[in-house]
N, C-alpha and C positions, 0 to 999 in steps of 0.2 A: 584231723589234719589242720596244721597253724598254715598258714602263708607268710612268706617272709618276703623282702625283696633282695636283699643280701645274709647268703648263711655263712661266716667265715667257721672254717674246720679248723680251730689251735688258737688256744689264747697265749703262745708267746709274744718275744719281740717279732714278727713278723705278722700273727694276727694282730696286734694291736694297734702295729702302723698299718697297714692296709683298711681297720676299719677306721683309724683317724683319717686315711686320705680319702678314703670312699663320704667319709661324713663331709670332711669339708672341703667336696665336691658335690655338696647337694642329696646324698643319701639320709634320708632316717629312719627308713626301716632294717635296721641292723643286729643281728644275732649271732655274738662268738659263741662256741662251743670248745670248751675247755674239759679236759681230762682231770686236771689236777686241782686240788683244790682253792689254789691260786692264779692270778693270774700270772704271767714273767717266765713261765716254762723253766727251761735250763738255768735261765738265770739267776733264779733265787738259790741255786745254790754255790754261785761263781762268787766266792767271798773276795777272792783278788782285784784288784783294780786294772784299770787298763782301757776300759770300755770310757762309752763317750767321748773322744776327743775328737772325732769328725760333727757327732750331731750337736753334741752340747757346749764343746769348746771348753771340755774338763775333763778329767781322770776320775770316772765315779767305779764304783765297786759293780757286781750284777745285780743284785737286789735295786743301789743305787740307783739303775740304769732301767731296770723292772719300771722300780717306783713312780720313775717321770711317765711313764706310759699309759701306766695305769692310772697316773692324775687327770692327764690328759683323756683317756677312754671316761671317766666317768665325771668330768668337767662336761663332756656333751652329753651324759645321757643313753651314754650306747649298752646296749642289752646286753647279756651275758650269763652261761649258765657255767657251774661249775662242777667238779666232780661225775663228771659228765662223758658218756663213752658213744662215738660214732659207732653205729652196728651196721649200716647199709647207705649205698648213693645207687641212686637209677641215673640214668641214660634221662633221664625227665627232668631232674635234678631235684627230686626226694630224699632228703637226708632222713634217717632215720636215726634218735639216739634212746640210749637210757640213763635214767641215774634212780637214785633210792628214794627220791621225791614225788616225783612225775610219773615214774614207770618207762612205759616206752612209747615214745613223742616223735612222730612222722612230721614233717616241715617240708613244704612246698615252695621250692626259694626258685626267686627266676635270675639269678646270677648266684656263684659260689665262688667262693678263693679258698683254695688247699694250702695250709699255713703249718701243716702237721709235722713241719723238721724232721730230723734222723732218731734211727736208732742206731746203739753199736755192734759191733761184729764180736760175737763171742769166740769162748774158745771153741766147740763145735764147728763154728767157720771154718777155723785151720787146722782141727785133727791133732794137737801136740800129742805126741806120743806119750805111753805112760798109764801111771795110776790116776782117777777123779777124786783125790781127795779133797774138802774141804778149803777153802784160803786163794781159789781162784775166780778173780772177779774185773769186770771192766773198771776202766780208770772213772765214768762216770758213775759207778756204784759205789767208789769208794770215797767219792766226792760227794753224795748223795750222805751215806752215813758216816762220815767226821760234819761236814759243814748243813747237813741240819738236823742231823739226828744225837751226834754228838759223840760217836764210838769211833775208834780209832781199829781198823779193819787186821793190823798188824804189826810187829815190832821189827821183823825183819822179811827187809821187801825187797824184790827185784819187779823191776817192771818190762814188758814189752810190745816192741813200738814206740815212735821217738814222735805222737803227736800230741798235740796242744794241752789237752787235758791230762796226758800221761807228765809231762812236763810240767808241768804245774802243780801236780798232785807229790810228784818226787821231791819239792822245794815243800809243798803240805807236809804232806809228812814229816820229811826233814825238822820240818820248825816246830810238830808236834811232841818230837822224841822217838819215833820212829830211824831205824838203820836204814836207808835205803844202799842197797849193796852197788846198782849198779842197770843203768839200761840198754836193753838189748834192742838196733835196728835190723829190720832183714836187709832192706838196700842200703846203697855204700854212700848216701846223704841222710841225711835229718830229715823228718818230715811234719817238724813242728818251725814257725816261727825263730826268725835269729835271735829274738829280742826273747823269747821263752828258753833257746839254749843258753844264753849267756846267764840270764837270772836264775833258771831253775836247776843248773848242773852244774855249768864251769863255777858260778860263783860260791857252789857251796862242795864243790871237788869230787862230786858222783861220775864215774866213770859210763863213758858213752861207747858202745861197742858196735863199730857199724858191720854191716856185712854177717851179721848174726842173728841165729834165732832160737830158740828154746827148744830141747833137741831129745829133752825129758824131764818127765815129774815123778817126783817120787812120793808116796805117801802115805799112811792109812789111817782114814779118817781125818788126820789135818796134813795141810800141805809140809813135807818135811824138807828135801833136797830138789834143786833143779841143775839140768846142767846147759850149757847154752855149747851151739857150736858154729864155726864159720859156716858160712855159705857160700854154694859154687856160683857160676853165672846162671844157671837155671833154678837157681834159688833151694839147690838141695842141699842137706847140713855133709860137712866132709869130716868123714871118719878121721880121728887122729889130733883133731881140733879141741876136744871135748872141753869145757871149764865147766866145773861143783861150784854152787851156793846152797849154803843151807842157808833156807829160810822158811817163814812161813805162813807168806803171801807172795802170788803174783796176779799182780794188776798188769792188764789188758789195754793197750791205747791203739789198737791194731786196724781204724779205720770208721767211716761214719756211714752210713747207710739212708739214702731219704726214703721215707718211711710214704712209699707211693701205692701201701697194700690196697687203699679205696680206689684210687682210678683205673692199679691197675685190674680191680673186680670188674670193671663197666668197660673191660678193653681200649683204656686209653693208653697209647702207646710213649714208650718213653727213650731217651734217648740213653750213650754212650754212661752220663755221670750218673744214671735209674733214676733222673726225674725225667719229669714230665714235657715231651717236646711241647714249645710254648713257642709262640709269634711276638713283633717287636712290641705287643701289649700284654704279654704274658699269658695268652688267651689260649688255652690247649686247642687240639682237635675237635672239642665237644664243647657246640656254641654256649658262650653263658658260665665257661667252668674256667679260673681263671688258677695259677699256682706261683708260687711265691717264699722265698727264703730257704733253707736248708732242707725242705723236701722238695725244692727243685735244682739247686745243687750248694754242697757242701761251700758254704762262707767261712771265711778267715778273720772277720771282725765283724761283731754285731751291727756297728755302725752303716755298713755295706748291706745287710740283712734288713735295716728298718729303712734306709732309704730304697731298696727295690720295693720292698713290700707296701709301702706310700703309691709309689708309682701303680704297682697292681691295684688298688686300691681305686686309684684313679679313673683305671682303664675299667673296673667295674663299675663305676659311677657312670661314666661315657657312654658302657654296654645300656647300663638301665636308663638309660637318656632317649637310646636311637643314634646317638652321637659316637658309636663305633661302628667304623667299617666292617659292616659283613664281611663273613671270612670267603674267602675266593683262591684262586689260583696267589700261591705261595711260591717263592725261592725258597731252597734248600739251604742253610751255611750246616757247613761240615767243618771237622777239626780234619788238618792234615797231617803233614811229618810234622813231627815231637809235639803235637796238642793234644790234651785227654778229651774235651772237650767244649763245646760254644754254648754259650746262651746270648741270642736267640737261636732257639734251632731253623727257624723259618722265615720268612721276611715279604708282608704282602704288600709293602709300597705305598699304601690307599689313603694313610692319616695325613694329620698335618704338619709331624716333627719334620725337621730340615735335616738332623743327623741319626746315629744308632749309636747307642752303649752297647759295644761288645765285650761280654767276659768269659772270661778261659783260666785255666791252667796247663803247662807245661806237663813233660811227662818225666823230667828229668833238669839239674840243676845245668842252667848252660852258660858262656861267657860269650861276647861279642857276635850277637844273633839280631837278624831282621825278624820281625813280626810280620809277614806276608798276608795282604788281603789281595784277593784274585776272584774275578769276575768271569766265568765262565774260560777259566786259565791262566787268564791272563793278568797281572798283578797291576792294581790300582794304588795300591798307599804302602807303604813300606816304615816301619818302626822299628830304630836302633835301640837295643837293648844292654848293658854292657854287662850287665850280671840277671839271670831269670830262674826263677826256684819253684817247683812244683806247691812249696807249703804258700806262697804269696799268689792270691788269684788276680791276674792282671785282669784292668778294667781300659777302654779306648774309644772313644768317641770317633765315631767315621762320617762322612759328610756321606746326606742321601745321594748328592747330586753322582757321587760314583760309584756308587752299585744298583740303581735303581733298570739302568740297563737289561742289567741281567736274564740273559736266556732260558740256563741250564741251574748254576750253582755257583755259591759264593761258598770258598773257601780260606779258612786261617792256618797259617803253617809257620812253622816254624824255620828258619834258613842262616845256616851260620856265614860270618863274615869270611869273603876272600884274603887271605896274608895277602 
């Protein structure tokens, strides 16, 4: 058995700021725990630019954006394994891993941060009707082998789902020599970034089909025809709708998933977006275990991802201090009308910030809408919105001094403007 005082679980961008903010808040007994044989997760394979321009005040690439991190993580000295698989967490906060090194390495940590991001939603998820042949794969596998493996996954491709990666991968391809014929969304908006439709579609004339979904596959052994068809309001395909593509791949952008299989083994309970309900210090239900970035809910820019994960980071440091408040009697925030969901889900009052960073997503593209916070009903702050989009996570700063009240529950809602 090692003893650690901090185990971070993911050496992405979200493991690597939390254990940079955990360090220099006074931690050095630090141990990420990495899967992959790098550190930078997803990143090392995001060859596009875009990233950085909150943290570093530049347009770097993913690796780019990896790389400052991992300067940083081994400029202090901070530990790290790699290739490296979580097999078990107790209720004690025993991490158990292995790799082909070590064997199988039990670690006794008195603070943990879950930094383990998403997986994606396969086809499985959604049942496409049809033959399983060959040439069906998520938009992150296809991103995986063109951008570091080097193969080009298909010649002609239809994608479906209109999110971030699916978008980006359809301009990939595009500029590899690949046809892409054409993307299919099931709801009747985008669910990727304005700035990724206008570069990865309109500017290269790939047809965007909203309100559709992929209605058959045909194929034996490789993927041969698909057909795509509208969709009713209950999201089923309407007979008579039909469109044929022959092709012979489709790439999957249909959703991100946080990846909460370890808490949820030790019954830590999770909220509406499947991470992990967290307090205004990202501190779960289960003293000492703290979560953070894309497996506690789905972010929209990395930048927003390494500065929460900083902040958790923190809030571990403070735990191993004595310098966080004990966990006690909680406010509830819940999402209302038209919100998917809040983080923080809970709210105990005790620290010493003067405001809260509240973040949400909408559940629907909306125009001239309040952002309602409500205090046991009754609404405290109110933000004009003039345009709000499901693919954009709003972030908002609320003063303690108005919700600290609270009896019952604090709620975010959504409320369109009076004509």
């Amino acid at each position: 058995m090692i003893d650690k005082d901090l185990v971070i679980i993911g050496g992405g961008s979200a493991g690597m700021a939390a254990a940079i903010g955990a360090y220099d808040s006074g931690v050095r007994d630090i141990l990420i725990i990495e899967r992959s044989p790098f550190l930078g997760g997803i990143l090392n394979q995001c060859i596009h630019n875009g990233f950085g321009l909150t943290e570093f005040k530049e347009e770097l690439t993913g690796p780019e954006f990896a790389g400052r991190f991992i300067d940083q993580v081994n400029e202090r000295g901070i530990a790290y394994v790699l290739e490296t698989t979580v097999t078990g967490l107790t209720k004690g906060k025993v991490v158990t891993y292995t790799n082909m090194k070590e064997g199988v390495v039990e670690v006794r940590a008195k603070a943990i941060i879950m930094a383990t991001g998403c997986y994606e939603r396969s086809a499985g998820a959604i049942g496409i009707p049809g033959e399983r042949p060959a040439g069906i794969l998520t938009a992150g596998q296809a991103q995986l082998f063109l951008n570091e493996y080097g193969y080009l996954c298909g010649h002609r491709v239809f994608i479906l789902g209109s999110g971030d990666i699916g978008l980006i991968m359809a301009r990939r391809l595009t500029l590899e020599g690949a046809k892409v014929l054409g993307v299919a969304e099931i709801m009747p908006w985008s669910n990727g970034l304005n700035r990724n439709m206008v570069q990865c579609l309109y500017d290269f004339g790939i047809p965007l089909y909203l309100s559709h979904t992929v209605s058959k596959v045909v194929g034996r052994g490789r993927l041969e025809r698909i057909e795509i068809s509208k969709v009713d309001e209950r999201m089923k395909p309407i007979k008579g709708t039909e469109m044929s593509f022959d092709v012979d791949t489709l790439i999957l952008s249909i959703g991100l998933i946080p990846n909460n299989d370890l808490l949820r083994s030790i019954g830590i309970p999770t909220s509406r977006s499947r991470g992990a309900i967290v307090n205004e210090n990202f501190e779960t239900p289960l003293d000492g275990v703290f979560s953070c970035g894309n497996v506690l809910h789905v972010h929209d820019l990395v930048d927003n991802v390494v500065a929460e994960a900083r902040e958790a980071g923190k809030s571990a440091a403070a735990y191993l201090k004595g310098a966080l408040p004990p966990q006690g009697k909680e406010i509830d925030v819940a999402p209302g009308d038209g919100i998917g969901y809040v983080v923080p889900s809970r709210l105990s009052f005790e620290g010493t910030a003067d405001s809260y960073l509240f973040k949400f997503r909408v559940r629907k593209p909306s125009k001239s809408v309040f952002i309602d916070y409500a205090v046991d009903g009754k609404v405290v702050k109110s933000v004009f919105k003039p345009v709000i989009i499901p693919s954009e996570m709003e972030i908002e700063r609320v003063p303690k001094n108005l919700l600290e009240n609270a009896k019952e529950s604090i709620t975010v809602s959504l409320r369109r403007k009076e004509a």
